[in-house]
C-alpha positions in Angstrom: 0.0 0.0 0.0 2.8 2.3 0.7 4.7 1.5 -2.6 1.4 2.5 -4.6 0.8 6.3 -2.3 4.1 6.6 -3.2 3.9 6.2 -6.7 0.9 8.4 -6.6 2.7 11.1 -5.2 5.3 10.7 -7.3 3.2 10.4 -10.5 1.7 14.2 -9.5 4.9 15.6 -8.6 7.1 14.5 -11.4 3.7 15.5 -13.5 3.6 19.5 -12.2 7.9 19.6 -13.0 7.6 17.8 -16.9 5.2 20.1 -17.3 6.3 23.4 -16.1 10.1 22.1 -17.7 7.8 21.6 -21.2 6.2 25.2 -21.3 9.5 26.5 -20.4 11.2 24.7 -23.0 8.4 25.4 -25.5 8.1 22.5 -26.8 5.6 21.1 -29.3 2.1 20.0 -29.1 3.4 16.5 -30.0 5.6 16.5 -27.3 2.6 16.7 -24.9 1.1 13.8 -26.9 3.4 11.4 -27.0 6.3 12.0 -25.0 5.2 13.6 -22.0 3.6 10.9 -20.5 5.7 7.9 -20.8 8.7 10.5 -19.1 6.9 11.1 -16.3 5.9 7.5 -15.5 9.7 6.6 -16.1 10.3 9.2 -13.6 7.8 8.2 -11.1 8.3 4.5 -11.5 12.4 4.3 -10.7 12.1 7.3 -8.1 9.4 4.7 -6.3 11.3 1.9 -6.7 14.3 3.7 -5.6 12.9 5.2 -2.1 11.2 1.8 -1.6 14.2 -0.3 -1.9 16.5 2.4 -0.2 14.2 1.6 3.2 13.8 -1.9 2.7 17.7 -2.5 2.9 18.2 0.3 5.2 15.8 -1.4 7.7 16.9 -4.9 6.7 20.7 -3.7 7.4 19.6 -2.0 10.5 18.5 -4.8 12.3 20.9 -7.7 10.5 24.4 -6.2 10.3 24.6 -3.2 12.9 26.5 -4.2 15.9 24.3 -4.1 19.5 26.5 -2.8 21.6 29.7 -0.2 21.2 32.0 -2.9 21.9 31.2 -5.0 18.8 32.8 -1.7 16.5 36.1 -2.4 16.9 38.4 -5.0 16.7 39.8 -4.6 20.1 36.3 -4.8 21.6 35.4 -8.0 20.0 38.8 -9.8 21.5 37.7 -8.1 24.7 33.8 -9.9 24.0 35.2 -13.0 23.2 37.7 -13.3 26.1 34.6 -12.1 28.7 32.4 -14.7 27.1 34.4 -18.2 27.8 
């Protein structure tokens, strides 16, 4: 559900910016045909897929790989760990 409000904001967002870039550029009536569309949902597709991903592994690596306790980020501390432990 999040991954499709994204894309929804996205999909306005990147919208408003194509088309203020467009008048600025003055392109053709063509261009607002044919092209515009496909660009934004480009756009708005890998800027989705990009945020979504970027929090997956950021909350996947967060909880998998980050070390629990100061100790653990250095290699001095884990001797230490290991040496307390048995």
């Amino acid at each position: 559900m999040l991954l499709l409000s994204s894309f929804h904001v996205r999909v306005n967002l990147d919208g408003l910016f194509f088309q203020i870039a467009a008048v600025l550029r003055k392109r053709k009536p063509e261009y607002y045909l044919y092209k515009l569309f496909p660009e934004i949902l480009q756009s708005a597709s890998f800027l989705t897929a990009n945020g979504a991903l970027y929090i997956t592994f950021f909350c996947v690596l967060s909880t998998c790989a980050i070390p629990k306790k100061a100790s653990e980020f250095s290699v001095a501390g884990q001797i230490w760990s290991l040496l307390m432990a048995g």
